[in-house]
C-alpha positions as CSV (number, residue, x, y, z in Angstrom):
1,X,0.0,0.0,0.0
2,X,1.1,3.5,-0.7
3,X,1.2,6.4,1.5
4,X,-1.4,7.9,0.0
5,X,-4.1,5.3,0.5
6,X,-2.6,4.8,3.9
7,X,-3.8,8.3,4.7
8,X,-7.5,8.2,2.6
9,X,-8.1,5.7,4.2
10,X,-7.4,6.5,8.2
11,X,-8.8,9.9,7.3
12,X,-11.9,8.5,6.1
13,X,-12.4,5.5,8.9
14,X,-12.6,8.8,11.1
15,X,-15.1,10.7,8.9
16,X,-12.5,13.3,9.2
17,X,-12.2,16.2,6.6
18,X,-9.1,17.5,4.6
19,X,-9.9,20.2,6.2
20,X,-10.2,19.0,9.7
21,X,-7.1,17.0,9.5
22,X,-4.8,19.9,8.0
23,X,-6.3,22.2,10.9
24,X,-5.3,19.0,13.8
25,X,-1.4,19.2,12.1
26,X,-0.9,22.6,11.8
27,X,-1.1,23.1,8.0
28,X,-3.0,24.4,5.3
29,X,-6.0,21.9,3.5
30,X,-4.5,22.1,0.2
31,X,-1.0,20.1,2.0
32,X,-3.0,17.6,2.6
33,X,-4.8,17.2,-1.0
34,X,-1.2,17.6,-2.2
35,X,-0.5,14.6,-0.2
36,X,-3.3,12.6,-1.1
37,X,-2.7,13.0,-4.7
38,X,1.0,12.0,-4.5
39,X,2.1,15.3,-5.6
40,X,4.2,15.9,-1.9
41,X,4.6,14.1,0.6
42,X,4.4,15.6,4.5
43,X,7.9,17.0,7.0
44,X,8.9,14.3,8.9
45,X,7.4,16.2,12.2
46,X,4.0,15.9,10.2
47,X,4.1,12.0,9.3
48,X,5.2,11.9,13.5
49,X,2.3,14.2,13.8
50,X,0.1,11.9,11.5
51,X,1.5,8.4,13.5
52,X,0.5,10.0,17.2
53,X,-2.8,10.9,15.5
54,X,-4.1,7.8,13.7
55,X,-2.2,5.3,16.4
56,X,0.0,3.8,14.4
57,X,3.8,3.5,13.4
58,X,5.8,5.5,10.6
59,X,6.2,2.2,8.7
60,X,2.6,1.5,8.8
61,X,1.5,4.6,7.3
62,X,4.2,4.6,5.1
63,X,4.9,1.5,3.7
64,X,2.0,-0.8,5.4
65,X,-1.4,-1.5,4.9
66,X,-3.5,0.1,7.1
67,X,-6.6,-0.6,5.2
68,X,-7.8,-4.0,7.1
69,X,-6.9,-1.9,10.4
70,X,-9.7,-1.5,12.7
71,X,-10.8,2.0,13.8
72,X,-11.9,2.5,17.4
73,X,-15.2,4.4,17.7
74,X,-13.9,6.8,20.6
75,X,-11.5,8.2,18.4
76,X,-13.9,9.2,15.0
77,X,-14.7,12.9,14.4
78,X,-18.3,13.5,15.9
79,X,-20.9,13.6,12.5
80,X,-22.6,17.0,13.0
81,X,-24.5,18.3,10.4
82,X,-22.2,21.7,10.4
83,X,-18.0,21.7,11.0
84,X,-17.5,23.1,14.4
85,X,-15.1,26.3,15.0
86,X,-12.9,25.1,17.7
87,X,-10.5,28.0,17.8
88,X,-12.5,30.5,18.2
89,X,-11.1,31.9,14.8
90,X,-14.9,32.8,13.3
91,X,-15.9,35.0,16.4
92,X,-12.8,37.0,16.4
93,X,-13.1,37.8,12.4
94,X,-16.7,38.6,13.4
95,X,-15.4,41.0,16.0
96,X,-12.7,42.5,13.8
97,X,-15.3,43.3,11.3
98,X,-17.3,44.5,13.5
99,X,-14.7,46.8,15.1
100,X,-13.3,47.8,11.5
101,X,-16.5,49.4,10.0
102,X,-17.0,51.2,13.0
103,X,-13.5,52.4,13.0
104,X,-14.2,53.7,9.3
105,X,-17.7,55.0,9.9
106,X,-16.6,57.5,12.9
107,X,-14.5,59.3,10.6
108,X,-17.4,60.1,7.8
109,X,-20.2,60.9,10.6
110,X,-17.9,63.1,12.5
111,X,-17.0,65.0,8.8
112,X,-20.6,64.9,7.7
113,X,-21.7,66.4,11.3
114,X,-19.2,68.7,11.5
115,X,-20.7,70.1,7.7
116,X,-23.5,72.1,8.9
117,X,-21.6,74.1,11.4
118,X,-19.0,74.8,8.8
119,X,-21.9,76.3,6.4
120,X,-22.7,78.7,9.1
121,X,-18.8,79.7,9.4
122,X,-18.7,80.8,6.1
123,X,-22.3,82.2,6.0
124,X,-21.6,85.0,9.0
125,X,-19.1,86.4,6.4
126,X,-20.8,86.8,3.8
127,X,-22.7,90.4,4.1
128,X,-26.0,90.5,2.3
């Protein structure tokens, strides 16, 4: 067995996503397609990564067949109908955005406030 299918198929025994698996090892989703498809292959502190993960050893997942391999249930990703933000990383973009229109709204409503008084500046000098 290759590496490849080694890693389809652990991933999958744990109904665990590209993206879910890039996100346990520290790298982006498209590594891990890269991986999948042969086109890379992983650091050694990511196949160690990937041997502590799935519970097995490097020559297992890299050379063995880990397809006839038994999964145990405890350690599958939970099936919820939506992925889960476990970082926290959604709330604090939510926040920033939040926090960055304001910061560029202040600016205009204090210039379009400030507009009216300015008319009247330049109306006292005008003499009719």
């Amino acid at each position: 067995m290759s590496f490849r299918d080694n890693l389809q198929h652990l991933r999958a025994a744990r109904n665990m996503t590209q993206e879910q698996l890039a996100m346990l090892l520290g790298v982006s989703r498209q590594s891990v397609s890269k991986w999948e498809a042969e086109r890379a292959y992983p650091e050694m502190d990511k196949l160690l990564a990937l041997c502590d993960l799935f519970g097995c050893t490097l020559d297992d997942l890299v050379t063995g067949d880990m397809t006839g391999r038994e999964v145990d249930g405890a350690v599958r990703m939970p099936q919820t109908g939506a992925p889960q933000d476990v970082t926290g990383y959604d709330e604090a973009m939510r926040s920033f955005a939040g926090r960055a229109a304001l910061g560029f709204a202040l600016p205009f409503a204090g210039v379009a406030a400030a507009l009216p008084l300015w008319g009247l500046a330049f109306a006292s000098d005008i003499d009719l």
